[in-house]
C-alpha positions as CSV (number, residue, x, y, z in Angstrom):
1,X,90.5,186.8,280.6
2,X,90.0,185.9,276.7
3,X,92.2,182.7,277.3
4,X,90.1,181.6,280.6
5,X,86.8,182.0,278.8
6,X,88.6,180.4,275.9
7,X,89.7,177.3,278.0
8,X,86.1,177.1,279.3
9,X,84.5,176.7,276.0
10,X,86.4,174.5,274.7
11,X,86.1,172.2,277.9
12,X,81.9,173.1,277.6
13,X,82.2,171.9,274.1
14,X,84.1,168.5,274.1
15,X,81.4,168.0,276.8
16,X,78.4,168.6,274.8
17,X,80.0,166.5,272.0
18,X,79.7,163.8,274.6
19,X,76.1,164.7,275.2
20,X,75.8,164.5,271.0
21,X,77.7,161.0,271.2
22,X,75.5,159.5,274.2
23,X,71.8,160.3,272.5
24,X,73.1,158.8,269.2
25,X,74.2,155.7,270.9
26,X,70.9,155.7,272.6
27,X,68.6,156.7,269.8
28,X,70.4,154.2,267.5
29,X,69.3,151.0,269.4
30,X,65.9,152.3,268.0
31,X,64.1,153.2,270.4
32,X,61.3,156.0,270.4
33,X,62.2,159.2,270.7
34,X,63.7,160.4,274.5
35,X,60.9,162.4,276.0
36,X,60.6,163.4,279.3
37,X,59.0,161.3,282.4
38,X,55.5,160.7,282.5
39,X,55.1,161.7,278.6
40,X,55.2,159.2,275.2
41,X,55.9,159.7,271.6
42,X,52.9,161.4,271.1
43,X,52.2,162.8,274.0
44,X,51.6,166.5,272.1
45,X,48.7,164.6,270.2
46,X,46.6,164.7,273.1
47,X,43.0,166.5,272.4
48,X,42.7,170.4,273.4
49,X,40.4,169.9,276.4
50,X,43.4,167.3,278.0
51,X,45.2,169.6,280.7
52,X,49.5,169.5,280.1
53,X,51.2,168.3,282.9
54,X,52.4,171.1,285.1
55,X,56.0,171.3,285.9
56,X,57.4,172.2,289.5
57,X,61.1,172.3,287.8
58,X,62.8,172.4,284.6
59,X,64.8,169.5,285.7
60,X,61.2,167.2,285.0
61,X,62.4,168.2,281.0
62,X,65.5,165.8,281.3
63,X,64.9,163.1,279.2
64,X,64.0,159.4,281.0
65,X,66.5,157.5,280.2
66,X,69.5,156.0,282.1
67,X,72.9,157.3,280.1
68,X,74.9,156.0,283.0
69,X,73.6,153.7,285.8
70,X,75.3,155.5,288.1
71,X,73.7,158.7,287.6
72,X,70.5,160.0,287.8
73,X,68.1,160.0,284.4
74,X,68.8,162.4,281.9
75,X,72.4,162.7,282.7
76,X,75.2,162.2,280.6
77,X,78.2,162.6,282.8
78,X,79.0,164.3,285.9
79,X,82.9,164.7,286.3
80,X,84.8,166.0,289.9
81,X,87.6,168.5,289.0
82,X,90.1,168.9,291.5
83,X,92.8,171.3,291.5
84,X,95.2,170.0,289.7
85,X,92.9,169.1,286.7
86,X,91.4,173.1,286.5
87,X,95.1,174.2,287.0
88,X,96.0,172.2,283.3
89,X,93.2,174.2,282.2
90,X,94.6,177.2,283.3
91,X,91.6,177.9,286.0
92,X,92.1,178.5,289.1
93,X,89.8,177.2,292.2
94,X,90.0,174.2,294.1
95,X,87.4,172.4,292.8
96,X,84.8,172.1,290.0
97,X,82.1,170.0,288.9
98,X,81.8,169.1,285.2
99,X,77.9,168.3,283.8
100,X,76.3,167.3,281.2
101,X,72.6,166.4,280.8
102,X,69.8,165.8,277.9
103,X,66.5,167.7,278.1
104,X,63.1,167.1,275.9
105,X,62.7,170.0,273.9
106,X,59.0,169.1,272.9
107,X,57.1,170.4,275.4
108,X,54.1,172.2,275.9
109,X,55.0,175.8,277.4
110,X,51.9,175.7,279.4
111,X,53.1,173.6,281.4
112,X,56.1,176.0,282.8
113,X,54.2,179.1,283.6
114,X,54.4,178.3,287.4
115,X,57.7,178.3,287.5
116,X,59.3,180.8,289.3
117,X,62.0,183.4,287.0
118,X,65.3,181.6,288.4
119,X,63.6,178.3,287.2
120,X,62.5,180.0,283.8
121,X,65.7,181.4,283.0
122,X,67.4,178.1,282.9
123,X,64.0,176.5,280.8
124,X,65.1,175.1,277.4
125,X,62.7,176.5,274.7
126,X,60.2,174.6,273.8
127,X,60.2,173.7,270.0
128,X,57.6,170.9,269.0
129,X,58.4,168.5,265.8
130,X,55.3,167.3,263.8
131,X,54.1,165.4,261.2
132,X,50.4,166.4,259.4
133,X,49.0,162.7,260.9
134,X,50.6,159.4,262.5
135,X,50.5,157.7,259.2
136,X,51.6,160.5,257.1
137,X,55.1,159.7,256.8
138,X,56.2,162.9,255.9
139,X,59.4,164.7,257.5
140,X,58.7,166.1,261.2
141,X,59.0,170.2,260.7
142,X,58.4,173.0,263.5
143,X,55.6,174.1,264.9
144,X,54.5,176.1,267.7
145,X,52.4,174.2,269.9
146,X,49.9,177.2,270.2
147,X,49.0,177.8,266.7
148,X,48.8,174.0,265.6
149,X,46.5,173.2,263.3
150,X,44.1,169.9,264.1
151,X,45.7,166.8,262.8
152,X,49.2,167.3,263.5
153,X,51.3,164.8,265.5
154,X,54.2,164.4,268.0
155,X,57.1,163.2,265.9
156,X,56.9,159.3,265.8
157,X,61.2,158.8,265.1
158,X,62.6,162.1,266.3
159,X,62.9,164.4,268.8
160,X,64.5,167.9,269.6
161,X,67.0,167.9,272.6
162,X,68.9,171.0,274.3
163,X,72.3,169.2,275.9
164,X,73.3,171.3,278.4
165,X,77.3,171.1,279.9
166,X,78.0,173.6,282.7
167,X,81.1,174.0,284.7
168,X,81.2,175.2,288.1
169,X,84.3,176.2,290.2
170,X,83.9,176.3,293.4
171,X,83.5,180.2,294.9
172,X,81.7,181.0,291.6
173,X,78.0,182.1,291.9
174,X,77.5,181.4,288.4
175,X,78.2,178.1,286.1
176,X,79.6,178.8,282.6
177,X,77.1,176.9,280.4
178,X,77.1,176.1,276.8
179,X,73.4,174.8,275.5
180,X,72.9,172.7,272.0
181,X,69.7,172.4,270.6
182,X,69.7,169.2,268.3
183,X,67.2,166.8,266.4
184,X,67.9,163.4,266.7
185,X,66.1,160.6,265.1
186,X,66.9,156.7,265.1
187,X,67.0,154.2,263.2
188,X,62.9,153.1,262.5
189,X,60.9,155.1,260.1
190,X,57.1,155.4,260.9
191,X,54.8,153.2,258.3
């Protein structure tokens, strides 16, 4: 069993280095920072009485951007395994799908409480970068989006990302997943 969940990490984890690979090809053509559909740069600078967005699934978090033209936005790769492929990694099952997509951290957790707790459960955290004003300069830092003090701003060259690569073999109720929060900026520094 050690050796199976071994196999399955490692598999996970050259998958997620992908994911790494992908949003710092994408990031370095300096662009903004990959944020979700619907939001902008700094879309957590919007004033207190401004309603968030309400999500009906944590899969409106994937980031809107096209990875692969093939595949839908916010996904990185999505790989068929047959059984011949799982059997080289020592797993057994006749099939298996291979995933790996790119969600926006920086979100405001308002905006999930309708979710239902299977859609929670598989919610990356929210973890909001800042900088004290647009023209500031200074290096994003952490906040948490409910104690924020006025004057604070989304990030104008990064952005915090969970990359998420799950395997699942067919007859399996459950994926094995392996989640990586990162901070990626590109290229541009705000003036």
């Amino acid at each position: 069993m050690s050796s199976a969940g071994n196999t399955r990490y490692n598999i996970l984890q050259n998958a997620v280095e992908e994911g790494k690979a992908a949003l710092k090809r994408a990031m370095d053509n300096d662009l903004p920072p990959l944020t979700y559909a619907g939001s902008h740069p700094s879309h957590l600078s919007t004033p207190a009485a401004t309603p968030p967005p309400i999500f009906s699934s944590f899969d409106e978090l994937l980031v809107d951007y096209s990875f692969n033209s093939s595949l839908g936005r916010g996904v990185v790769l999505t790989s068929n395994l047959g059984r011949r492929e799982l059997g080289r990694y020592g797993i057994r099952g006749s099939s298996g799908v291979l995933d790996v997509r790119i969600f926006d951290m920086q979100y405001n957790p308002i905006s999930v409480g309708g979710l239902n707790a299977n859609q929670q459960r598989w919610l990356p955290p929210s973890l909001i970068l800042s900088q004290i004003s647009a023209s500031a300069g200074t290096n994003p830092s952490a906040i948490n989006p409910e104690e924020a003090p006025s004057g604070l701003f989304a990030s104008s060259n990064a952005g915090v990302y969970l990359i998420r690569a799950t395997l699942t073999v067919e007859g399996r109720q459950e994926p094995s997943v392996l989640d990586t929060a990162v901070i990626q900026s590109n290229n541009t520094v705000a003036p």
